[in-house]
PDB file of N, CA, C and O in Angstrom:
ATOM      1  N   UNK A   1     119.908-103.854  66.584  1.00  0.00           N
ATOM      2  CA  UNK A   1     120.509-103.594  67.875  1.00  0.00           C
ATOM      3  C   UNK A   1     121.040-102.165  67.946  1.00  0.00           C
ATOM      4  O   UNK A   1     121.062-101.618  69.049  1.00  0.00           O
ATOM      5  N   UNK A   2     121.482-101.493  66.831  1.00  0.00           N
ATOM      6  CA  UNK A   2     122.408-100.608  66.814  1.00  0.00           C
ATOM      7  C   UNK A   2     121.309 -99.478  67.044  1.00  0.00           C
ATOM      8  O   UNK A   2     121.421 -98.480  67.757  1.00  0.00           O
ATOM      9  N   UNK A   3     120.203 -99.877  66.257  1.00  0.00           N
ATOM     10  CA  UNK A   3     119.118 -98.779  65.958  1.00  0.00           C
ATOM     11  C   UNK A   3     118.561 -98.809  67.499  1.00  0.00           C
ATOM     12  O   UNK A   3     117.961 -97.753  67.699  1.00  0.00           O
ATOM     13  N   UNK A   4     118.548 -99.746  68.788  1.00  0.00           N
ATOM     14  CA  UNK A   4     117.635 -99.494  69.519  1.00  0.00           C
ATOM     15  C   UNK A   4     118.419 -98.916  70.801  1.00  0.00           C
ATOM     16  O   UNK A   4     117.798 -98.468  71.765  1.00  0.00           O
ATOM     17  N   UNK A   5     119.833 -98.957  70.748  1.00  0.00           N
ATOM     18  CA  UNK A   5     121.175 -98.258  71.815  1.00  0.00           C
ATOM     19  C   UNK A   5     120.780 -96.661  71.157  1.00  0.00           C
ATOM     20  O   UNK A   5     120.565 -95.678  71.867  1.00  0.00           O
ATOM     21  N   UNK A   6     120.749 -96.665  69.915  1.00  0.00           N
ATOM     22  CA  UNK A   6     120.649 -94.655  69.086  1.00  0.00           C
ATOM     23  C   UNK A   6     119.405 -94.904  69.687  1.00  0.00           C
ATOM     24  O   UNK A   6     119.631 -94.047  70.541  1.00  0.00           O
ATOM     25  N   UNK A   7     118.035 -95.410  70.073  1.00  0.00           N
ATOM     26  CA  UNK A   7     117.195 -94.491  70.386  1.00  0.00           C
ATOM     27  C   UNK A   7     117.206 -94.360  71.937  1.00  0.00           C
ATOM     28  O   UNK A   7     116.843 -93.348  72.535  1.00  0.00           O
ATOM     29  N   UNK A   8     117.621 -95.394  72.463  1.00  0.00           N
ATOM     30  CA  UNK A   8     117.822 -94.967  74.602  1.00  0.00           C
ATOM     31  C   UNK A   8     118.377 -94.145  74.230  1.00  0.00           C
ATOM     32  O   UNK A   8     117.698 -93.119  74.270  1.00  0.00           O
ATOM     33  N   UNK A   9     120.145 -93.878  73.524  1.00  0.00           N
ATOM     34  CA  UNK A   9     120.719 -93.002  73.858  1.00  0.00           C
ATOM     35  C   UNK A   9     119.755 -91.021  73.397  1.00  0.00           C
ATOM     36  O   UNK A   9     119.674 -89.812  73.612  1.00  0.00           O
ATOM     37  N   UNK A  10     119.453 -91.825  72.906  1.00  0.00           N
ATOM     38  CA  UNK A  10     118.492 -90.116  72.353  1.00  0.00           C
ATOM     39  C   UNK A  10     117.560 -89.772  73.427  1.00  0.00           C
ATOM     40  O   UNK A  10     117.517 -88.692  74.016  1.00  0.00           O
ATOM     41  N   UNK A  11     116.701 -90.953  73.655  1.00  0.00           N
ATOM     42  CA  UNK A  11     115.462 -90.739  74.828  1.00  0.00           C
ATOM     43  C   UNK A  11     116.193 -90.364  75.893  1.00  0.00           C
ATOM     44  O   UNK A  11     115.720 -89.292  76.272  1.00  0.00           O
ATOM     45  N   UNK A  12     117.199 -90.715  76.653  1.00  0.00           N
ATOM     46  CA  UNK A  12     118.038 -90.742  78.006  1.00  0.00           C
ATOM     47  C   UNK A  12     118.871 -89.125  77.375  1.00  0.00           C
ATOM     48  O   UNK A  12     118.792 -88.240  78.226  1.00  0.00           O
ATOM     49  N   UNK A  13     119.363 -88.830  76.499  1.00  0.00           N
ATOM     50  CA  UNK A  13     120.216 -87.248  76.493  1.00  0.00           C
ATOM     51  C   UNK A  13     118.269 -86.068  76.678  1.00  0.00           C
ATOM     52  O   UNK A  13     118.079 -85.127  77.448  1.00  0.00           O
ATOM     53  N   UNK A  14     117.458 -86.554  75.864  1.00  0.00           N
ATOM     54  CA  UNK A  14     116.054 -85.907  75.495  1.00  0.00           C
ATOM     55  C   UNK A  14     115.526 -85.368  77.322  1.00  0.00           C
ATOM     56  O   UNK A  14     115.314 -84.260  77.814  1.00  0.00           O
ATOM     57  N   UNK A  15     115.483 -86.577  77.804  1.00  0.00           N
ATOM     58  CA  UNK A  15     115.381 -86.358  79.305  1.00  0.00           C
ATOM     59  C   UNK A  15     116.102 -85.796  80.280  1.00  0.00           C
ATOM     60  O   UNK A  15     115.421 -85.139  81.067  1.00  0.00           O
ATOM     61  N   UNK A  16     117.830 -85.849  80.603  1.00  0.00           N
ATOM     62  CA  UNK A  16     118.359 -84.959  80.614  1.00  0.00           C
ATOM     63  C   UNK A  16     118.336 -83.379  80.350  1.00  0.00           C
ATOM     64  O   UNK A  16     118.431 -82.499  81.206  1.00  0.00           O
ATOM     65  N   UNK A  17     118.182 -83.217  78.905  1.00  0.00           N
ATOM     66  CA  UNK A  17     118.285 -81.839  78.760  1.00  0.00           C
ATOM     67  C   UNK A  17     117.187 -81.358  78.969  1.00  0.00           C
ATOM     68  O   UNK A  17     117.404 -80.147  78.921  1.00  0.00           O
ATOM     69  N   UNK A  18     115.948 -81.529  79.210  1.00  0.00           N
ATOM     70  CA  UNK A  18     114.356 -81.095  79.904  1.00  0.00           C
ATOM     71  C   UNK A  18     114.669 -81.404  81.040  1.00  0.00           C
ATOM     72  O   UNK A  18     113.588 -81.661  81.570  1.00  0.00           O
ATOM     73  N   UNK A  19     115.678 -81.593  81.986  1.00  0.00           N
ATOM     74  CA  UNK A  19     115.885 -81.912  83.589  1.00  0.00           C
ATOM     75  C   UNK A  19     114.928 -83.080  83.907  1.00  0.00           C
ATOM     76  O   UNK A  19     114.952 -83.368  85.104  1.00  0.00           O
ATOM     77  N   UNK A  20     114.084 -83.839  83.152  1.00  0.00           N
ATOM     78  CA  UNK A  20     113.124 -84.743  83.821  1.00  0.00           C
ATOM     79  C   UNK A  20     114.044 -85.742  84.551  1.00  0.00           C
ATOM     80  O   UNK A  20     113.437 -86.560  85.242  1.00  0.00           O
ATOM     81  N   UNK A  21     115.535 -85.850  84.534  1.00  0.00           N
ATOM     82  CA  UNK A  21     116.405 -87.046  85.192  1.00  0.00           C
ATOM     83  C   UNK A  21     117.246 -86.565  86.442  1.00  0.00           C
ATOM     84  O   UNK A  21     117.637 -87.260  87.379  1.00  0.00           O
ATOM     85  N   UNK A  22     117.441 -85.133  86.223  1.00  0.00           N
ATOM     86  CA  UNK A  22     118.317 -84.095  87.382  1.00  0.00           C
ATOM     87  C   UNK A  22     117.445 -83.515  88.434  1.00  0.00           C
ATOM     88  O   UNK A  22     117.899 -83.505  89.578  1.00  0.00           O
ATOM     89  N   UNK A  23     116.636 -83.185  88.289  1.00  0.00           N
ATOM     90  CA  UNK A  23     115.849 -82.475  89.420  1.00  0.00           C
ATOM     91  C   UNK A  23     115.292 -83.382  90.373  1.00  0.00           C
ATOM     92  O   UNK A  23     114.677 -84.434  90.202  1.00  0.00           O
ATOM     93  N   UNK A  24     115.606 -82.811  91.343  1.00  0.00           N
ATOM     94  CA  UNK A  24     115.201 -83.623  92.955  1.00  0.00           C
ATOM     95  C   UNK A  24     114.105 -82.977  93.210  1.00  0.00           C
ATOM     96  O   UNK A  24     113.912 -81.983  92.510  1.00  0.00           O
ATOM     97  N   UNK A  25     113.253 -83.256  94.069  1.00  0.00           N
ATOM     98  CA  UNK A  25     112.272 -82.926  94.857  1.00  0.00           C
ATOM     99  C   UNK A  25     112.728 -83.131  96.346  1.00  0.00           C
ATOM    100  O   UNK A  25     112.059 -82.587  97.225  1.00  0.00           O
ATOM    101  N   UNK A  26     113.839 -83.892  96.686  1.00  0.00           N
ATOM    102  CA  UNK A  26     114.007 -84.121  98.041  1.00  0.00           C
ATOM    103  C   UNK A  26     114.596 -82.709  98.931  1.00  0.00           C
ATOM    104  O   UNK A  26     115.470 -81.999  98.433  1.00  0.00           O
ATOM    105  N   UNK A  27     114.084 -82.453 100.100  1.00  0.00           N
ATOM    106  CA  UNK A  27     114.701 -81.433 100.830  1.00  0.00           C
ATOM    107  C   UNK A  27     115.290 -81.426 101.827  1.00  0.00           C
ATOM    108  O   UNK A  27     115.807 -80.421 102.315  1.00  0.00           O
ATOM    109  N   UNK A  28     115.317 -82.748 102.387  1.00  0.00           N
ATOM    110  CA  UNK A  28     115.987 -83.191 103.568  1.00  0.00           C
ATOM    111  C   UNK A  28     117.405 -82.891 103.934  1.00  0.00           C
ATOM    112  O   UNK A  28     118.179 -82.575 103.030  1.00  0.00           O
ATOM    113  N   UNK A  29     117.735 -82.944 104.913  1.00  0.00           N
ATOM    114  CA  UNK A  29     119.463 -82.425 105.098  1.00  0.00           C
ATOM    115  C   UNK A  29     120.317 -83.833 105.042  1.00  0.00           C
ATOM    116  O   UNK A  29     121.534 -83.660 104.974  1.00  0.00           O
ATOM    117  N   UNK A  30     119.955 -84.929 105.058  1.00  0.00           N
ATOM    118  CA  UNK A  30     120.455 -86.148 105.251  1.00  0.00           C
ATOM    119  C   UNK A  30     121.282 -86.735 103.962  1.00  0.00           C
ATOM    120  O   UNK A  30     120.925 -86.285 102.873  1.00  0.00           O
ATOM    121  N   UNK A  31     122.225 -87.580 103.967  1.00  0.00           N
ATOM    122  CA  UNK A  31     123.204 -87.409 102.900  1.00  0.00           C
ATOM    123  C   UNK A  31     122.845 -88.807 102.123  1.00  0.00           C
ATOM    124  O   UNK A  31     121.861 -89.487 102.416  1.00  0.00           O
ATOM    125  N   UNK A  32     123.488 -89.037 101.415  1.00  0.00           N
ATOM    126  CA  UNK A  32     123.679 -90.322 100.866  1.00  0.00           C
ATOM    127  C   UNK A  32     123.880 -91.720 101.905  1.00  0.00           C
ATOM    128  O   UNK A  32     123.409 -92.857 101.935  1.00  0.00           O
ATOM    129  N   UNK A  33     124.678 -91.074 102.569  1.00  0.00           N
ATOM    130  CA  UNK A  33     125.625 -92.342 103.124  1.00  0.00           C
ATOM    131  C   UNK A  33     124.318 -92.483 104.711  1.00  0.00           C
ATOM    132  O   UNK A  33     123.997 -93.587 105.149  1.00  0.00           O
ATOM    133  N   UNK A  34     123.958 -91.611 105.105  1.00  0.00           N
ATOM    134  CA  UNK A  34     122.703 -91.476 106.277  1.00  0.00           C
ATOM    135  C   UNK A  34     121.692 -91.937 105.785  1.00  0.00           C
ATOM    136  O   UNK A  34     120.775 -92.227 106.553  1.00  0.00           O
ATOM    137  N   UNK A  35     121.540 -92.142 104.408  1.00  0.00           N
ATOM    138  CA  UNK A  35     119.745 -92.617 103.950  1.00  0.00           C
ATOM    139  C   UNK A  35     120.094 -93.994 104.012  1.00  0.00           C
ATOM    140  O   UNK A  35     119.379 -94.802 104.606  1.00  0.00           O
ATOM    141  N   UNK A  36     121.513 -94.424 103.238  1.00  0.00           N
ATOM    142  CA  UNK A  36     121.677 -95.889 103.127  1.00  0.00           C
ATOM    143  C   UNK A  36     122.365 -96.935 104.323  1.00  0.00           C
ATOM    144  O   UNK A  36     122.738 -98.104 104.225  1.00  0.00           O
ATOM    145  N   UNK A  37     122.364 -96.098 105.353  1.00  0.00           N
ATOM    146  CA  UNK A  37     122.918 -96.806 106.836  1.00  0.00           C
ATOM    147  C   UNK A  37     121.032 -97.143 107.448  1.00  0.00           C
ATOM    148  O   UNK A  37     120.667 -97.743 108.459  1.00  0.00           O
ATOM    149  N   UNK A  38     120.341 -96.593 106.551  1.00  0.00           N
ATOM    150  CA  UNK A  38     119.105 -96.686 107.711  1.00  0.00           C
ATOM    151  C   UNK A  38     118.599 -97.991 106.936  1.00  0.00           C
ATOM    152  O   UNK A  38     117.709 -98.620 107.509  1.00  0.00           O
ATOM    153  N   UNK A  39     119.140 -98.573 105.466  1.00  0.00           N
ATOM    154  CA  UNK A  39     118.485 -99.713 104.907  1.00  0.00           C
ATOM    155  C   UNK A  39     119.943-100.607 105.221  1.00  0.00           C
ATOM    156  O   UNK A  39     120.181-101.526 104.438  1.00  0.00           O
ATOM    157  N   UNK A  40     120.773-100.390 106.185  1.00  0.00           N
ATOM    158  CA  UNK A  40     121.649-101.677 106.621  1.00  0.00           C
ATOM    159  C   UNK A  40     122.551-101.414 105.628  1.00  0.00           C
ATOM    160  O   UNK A  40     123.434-102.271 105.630  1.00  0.00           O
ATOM    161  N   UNK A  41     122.717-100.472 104.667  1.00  0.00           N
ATOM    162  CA  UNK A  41     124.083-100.126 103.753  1.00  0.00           C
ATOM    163  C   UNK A  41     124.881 -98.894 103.646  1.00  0.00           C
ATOM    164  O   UNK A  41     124.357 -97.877 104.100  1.00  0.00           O
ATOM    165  N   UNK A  42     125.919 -98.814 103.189  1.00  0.00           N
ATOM    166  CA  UNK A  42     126.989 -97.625 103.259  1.00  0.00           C
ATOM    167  C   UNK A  42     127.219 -97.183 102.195  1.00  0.00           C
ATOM    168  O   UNK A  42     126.781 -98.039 101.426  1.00  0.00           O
ATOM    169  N   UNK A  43     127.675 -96.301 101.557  1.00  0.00           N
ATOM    170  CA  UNK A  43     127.726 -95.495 100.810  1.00  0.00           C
ATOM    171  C   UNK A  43     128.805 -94.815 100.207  1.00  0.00           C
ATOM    172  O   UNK A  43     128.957 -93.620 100.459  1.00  0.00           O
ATOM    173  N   UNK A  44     129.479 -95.331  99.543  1.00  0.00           N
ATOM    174  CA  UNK A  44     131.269 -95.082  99.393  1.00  0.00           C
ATOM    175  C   UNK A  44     131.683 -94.232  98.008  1.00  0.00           C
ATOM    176  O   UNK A  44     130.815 -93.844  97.226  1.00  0.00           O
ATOM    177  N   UNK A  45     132.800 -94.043  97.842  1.00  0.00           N
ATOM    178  CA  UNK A  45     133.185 -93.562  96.268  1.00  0.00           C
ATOM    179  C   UNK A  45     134.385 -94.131  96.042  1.00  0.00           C
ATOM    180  O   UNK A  45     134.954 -94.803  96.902  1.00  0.00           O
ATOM    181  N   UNK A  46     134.733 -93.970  95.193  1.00  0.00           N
ATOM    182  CA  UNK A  46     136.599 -94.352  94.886  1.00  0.00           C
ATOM    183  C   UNK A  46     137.081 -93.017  93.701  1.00  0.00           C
ATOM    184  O   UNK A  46     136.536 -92.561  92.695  1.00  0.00           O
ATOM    185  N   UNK A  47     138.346 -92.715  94.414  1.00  0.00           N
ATOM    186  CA  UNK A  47     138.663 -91.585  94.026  1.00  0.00           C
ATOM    187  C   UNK A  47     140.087 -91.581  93.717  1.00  0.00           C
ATOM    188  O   UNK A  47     140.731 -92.578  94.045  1.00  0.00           O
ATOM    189  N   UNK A  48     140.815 -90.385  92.999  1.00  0.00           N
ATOM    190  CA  UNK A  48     142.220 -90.235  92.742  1.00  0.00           C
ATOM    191  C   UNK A  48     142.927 -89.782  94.399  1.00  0.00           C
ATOM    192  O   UNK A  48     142.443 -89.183  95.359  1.00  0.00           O
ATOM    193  N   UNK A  49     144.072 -90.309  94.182  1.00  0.00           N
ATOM    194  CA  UNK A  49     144.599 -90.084  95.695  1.00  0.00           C
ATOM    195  C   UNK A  49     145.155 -88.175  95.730  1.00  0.00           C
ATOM    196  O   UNK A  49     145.190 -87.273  96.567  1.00  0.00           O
ATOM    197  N   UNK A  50     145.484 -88.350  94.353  1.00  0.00           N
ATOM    198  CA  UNK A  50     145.962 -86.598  94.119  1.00  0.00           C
ATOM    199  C   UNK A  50     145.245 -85.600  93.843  1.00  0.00           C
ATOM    200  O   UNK A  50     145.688 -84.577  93.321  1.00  0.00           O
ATOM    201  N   UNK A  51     144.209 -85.762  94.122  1.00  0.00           N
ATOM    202  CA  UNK A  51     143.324 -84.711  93.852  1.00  0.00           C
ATOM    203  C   UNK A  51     143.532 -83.386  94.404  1.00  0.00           C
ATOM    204  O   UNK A  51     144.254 -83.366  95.401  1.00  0.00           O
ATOM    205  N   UNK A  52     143.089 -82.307  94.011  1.00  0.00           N
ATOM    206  CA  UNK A  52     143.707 -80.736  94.425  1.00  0.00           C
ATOM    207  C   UNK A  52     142.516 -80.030  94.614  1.00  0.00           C
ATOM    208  O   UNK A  52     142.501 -79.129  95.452  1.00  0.00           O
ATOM    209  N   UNK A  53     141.346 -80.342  93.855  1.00  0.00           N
ATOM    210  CA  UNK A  53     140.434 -79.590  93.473  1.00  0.00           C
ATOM    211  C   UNK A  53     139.126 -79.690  95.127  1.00  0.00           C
ATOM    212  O   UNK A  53     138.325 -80.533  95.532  1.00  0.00           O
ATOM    213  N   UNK A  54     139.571 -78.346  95.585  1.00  0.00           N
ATOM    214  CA  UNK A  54     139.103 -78.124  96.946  1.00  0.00           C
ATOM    215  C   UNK A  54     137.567 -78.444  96.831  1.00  0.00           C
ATOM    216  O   UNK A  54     137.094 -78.909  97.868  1.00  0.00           O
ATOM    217  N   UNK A  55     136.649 -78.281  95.727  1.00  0.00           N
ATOM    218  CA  UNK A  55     135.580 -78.641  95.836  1.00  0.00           C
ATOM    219  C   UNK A  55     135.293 -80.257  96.024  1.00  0.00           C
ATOM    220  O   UNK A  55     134.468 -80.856  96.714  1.00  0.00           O
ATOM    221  N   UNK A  56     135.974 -80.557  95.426  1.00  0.00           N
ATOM    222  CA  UNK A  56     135.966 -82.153  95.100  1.00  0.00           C
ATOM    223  C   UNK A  56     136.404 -82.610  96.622  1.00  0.00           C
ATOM    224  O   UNK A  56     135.572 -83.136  97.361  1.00  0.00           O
ATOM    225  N   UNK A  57     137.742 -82.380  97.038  1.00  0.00           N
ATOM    226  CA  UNK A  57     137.999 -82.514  98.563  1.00  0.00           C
ATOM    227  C   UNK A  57     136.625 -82.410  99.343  1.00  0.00           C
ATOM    228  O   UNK A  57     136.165 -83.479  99.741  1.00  0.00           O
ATOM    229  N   UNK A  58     135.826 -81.110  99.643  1.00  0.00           N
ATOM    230  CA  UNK A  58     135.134 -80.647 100.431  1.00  0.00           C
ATOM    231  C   UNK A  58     133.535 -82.004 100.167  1.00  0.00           C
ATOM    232  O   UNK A  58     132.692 -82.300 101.014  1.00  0.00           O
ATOM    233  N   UNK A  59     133.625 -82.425  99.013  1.00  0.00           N
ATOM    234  CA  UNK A  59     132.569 -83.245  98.850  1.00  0.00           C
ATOM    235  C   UNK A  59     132.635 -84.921  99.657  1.00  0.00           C
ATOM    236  O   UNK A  59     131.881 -85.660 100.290  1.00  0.00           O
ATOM    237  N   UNK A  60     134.203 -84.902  99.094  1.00  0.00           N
ATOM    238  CA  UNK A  60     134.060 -86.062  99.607  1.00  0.00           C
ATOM    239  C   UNK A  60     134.977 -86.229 101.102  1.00  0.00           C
ATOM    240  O   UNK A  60     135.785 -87.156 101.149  1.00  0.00           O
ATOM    241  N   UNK A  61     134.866 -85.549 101.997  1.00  0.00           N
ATOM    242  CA  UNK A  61     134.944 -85.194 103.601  1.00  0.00           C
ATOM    243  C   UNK A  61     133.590 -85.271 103.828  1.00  0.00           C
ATOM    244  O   UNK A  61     133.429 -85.057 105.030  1.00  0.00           O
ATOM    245  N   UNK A  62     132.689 -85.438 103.367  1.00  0.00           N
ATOM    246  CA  UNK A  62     131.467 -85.340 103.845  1.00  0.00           C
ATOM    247  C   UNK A  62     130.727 -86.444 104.030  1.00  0.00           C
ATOM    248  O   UNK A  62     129.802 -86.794 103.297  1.00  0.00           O
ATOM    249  N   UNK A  63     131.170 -87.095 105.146  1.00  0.00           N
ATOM    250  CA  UNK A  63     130.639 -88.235 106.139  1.00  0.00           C
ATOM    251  C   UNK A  63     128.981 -88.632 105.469  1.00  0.00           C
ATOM    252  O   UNK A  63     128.811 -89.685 104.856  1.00  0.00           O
ATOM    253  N   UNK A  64     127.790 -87.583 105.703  1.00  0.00           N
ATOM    254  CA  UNK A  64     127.022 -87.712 105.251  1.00  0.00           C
ATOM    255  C   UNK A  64     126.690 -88.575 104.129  1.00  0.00           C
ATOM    256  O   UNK A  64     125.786 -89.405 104.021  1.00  0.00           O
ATOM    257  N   UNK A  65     127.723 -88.169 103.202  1.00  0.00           N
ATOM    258  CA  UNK A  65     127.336 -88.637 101.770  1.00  0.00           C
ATOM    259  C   UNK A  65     127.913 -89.656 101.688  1.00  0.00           C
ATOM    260  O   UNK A  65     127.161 -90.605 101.466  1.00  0.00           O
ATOM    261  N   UNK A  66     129.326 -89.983 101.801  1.00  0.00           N
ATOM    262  CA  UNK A  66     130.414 -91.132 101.769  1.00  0.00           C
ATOM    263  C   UNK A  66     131.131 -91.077 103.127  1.00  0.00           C
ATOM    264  O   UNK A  66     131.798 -90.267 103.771  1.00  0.00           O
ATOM    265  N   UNK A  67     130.564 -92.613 103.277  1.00  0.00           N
ATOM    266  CA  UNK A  67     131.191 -93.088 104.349  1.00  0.00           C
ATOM    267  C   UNK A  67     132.164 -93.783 104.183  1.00  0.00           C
ATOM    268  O   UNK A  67     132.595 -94.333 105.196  1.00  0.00           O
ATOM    269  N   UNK A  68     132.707 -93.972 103.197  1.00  0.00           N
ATOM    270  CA  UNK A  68     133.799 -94.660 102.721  1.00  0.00           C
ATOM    271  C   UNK A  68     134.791 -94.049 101.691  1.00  0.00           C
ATOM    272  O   UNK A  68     134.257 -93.263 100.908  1.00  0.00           O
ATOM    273  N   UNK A  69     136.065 -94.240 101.540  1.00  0.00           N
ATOM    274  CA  UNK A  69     136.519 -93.655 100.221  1.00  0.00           C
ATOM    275  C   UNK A  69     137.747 -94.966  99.815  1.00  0.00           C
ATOM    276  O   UNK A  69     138.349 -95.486 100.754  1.00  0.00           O
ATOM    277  N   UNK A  70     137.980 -95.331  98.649  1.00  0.00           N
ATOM    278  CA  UNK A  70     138.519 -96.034  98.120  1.00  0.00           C
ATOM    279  C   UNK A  70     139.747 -95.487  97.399  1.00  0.00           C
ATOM    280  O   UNK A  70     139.232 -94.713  96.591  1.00  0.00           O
ATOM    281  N   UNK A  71     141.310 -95.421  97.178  1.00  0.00           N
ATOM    282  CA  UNK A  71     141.790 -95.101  96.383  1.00  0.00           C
ATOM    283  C   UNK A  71     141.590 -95.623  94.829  1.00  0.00           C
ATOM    284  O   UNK A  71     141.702 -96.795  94.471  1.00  0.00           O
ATOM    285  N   UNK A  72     141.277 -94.527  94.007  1.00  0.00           N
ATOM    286  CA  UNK A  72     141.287 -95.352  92.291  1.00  0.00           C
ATOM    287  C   UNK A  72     142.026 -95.101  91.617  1.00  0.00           C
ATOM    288  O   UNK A  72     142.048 -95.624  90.503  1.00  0.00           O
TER     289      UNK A  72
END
């Protein structure tokens, strides 16, 4: 068992670091939360209520992507 978690975990970091798991091909302007309202679902996160970090703010204001936010 132990031996077959060390090899996903190797194959899954192997893929990662060659980008074969990060790179998109998609170019569309449409967000997360707009792709999954068109299959009847929404698209949420759960987050710290104190957060400061303006990028992080600016991401998740973005209707597009999350239509929902949860305190965590």
């Amino acid at each position: 068992m132990n031996r077959a978690l060390a090899l996903v975990a190797g194959v899954s970091s192997l893929a990662v670091a060659r980008g074969d798991i990060t790179e998109s091909t998609y170019t569309g302007t449409s967000g997360l939360n707009d792709l999954a309202q068109v299959s009847g679902k929404y698209m949420g996160t759960a987050a710290d209520t104190d957060i400061s970090d303006s990028y992080c703010l600016t991401e998740l204001e973005n209707l597009s992507d999350f239509g929902m936010i949860t305190p965590g």
